[in-house]
N, C-alpha and C positions, 0 to 999 in steps of 0.2 A: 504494500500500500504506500502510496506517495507520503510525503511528510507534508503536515497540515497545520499549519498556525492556529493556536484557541487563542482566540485575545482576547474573550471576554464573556462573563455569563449571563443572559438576562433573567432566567432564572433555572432553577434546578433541573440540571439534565436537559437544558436546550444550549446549546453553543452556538453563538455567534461569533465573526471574523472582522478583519479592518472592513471587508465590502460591504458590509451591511450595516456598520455601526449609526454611519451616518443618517444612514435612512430610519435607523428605531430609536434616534435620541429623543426621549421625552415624550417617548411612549411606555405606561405602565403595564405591565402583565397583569391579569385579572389572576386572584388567587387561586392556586390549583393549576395555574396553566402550567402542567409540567410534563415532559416526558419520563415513562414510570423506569424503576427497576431496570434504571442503567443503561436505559437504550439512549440513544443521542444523533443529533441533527448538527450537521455542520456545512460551512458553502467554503469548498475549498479554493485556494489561492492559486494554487500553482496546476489546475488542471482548466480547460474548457470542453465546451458539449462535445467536438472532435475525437478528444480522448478519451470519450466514455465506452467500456468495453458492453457486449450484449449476450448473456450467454442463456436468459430465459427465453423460455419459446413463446411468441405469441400468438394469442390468443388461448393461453390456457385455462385451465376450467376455474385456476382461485384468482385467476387475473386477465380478465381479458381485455382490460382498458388500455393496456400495455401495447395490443396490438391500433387500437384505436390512435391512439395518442405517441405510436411510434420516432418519430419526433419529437416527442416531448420527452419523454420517460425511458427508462429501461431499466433492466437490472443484472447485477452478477451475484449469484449465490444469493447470501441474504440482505445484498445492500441493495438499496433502491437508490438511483439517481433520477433526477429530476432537473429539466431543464429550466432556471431562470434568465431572467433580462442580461442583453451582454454576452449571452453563450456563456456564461457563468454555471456551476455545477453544482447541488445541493444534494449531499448522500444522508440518507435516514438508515442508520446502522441495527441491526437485530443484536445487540450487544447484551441483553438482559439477563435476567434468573432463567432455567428450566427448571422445575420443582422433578422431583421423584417420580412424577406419573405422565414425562416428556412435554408436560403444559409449556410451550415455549411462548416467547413474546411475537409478532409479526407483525409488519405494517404491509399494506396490499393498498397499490392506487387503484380508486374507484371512479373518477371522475376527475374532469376536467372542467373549468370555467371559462372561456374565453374571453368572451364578454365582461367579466369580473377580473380575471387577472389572478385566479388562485382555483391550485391543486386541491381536491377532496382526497384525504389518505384515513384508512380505515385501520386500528389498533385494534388487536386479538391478546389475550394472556388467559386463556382458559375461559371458563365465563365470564370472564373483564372484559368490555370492552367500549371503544369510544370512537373518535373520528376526530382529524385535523385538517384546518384548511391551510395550507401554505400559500403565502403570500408568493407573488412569480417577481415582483420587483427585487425584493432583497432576502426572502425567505423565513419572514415571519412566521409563528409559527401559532394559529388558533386552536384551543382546545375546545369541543360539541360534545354534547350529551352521545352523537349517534349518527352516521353516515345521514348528511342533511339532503331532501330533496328541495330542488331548488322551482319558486315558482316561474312561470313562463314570460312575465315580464323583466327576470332576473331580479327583482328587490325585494323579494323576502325569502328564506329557505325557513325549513323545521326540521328539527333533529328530534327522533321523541326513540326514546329508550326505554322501554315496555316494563309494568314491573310496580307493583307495590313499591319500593324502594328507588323505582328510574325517576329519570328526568326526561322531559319536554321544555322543548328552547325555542322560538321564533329569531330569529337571525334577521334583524334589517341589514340590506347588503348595502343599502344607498350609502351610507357613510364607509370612508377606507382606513383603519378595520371596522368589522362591521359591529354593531351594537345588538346583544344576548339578550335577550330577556326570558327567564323562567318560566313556563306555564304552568300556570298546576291544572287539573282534574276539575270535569264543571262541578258542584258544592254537591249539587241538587237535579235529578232527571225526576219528571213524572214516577212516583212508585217507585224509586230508588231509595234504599237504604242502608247501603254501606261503599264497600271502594269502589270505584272506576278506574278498571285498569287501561290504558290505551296502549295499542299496537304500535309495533316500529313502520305501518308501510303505508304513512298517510299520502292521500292523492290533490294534490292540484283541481279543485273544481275551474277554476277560473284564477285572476293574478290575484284574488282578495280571501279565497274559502278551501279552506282544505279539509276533507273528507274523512275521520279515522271510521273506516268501513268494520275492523275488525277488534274495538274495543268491547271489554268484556266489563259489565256491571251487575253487581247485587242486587236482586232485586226479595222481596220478603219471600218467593219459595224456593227461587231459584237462581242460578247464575247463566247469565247469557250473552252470545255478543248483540251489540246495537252498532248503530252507523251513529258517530255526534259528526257535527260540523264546526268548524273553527272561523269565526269570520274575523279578518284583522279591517279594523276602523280607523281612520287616522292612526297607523300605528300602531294600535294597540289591538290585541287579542279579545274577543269574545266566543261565547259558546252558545251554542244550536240543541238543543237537545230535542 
């Protein structure tokens, strides 16, 4: 492996370089945004997209964006390269823990954003897991509840991460980084009386209402799924029950 300058950390287990300093001065990381158990991000100095080798097949069955985005992306073994601004070259390393029962850590590109200017990269660690957007100008690096679907106007995505204990995020894209905001669970459906769980695989009705078809609610005999709707208002989140 080439020899790689760290000049600097913005926070735990994300490494950044002289090239990108510039561009993240006086931006704060939102707590938690970190890369887990050792893995790490870096845009190296002394390589560009030329010298990036390819030794994954594309269009494989745990990555097929790889072939999509051929040009963009590639990988060797377990390091993902990713092409930023400048033919500049940004490697997402699988450097982590493997526990006893071979749970290893991985990142898999999922998507690409053109229009927006940032990679969708997917994080695995056993049933852990989460999603990053990386920045294409300098390779920041966004932490999401959950590989976010983006709506068709490009300004708003959701990440929703299934689960008594998950998270749901709306992601406004229009500001650069984009601005998170939490969703919880609507309070209250007709006849509901305890959790609502919502699914990871909400749909885009239109640029303003996203559809969770496959969330599951308590109702007093029984448990079932329902279809909610999510309408975002100026901004801001509501629910459709």
């Amino acid at each position: 492996m080439r020899a790689i300058s760290l000049l600097a950390m913005l926070v735990t287990g994300v490494v950044i370089t002289k090239a990108s300093i510039a561009q993240l001065t006086g931006y704060t990381a939102p707590a938690g945004q970190t890369l887990p158990w050792g893995s790490t991000v870096v845009v190296s100095l002394d390589e560009t997209w030329k010298d990036v080798r390819r030794s994954a097949q594309p269009g494989s069955d745990t990555e097929p964006a790889l072939a999509k985005f051929s040009n963009r992306a590639s990988r060797e073994g377990s390091v993902l390269y990713l092409r930023l601004e400048g033919d500049r070259v940004l490697k997402i390393f699988n450097e982590g823990v493997c526990d006893g029962f071979a749970t290893c850590l991985h990142h898999y590109l999922r998507d690409r954003w053109p229009r927006l200017h940032y990679y969708v990269v997917e994080f695995t660690h056993g049933e852990n897991g989460w999603a990053y957007l990386i920045r294409e100008s300098d390779g920041l690096v966004i932490r999401v509840a959950h590989t976010p679907v983006l709506s068709p106007n490009s300004r708003y995505a959701i990440a929703s991460n299934p689960g008594i204990d998950g998270r749901t995020e709306l992601l406004d894209m229009r500001p650069d980084p984009p601005t998170i905001h939490p969703i919880d669970a609507p309070s209250s459906c007709p006849g509901q009386i305890g959790f609502i769980t919502l699914g990871s695989n909400p749909v885009w009705i239109d640029n303003s209402r996203v559809m969770f078809d496959d969330a599951w609610v308590m109702f007093k005999n029984d448990t079932r799924k329902v279809r909610l709707t999510l309408q975002i208002v100026d901004g801001q989140p509501q629910w459709q029950c």
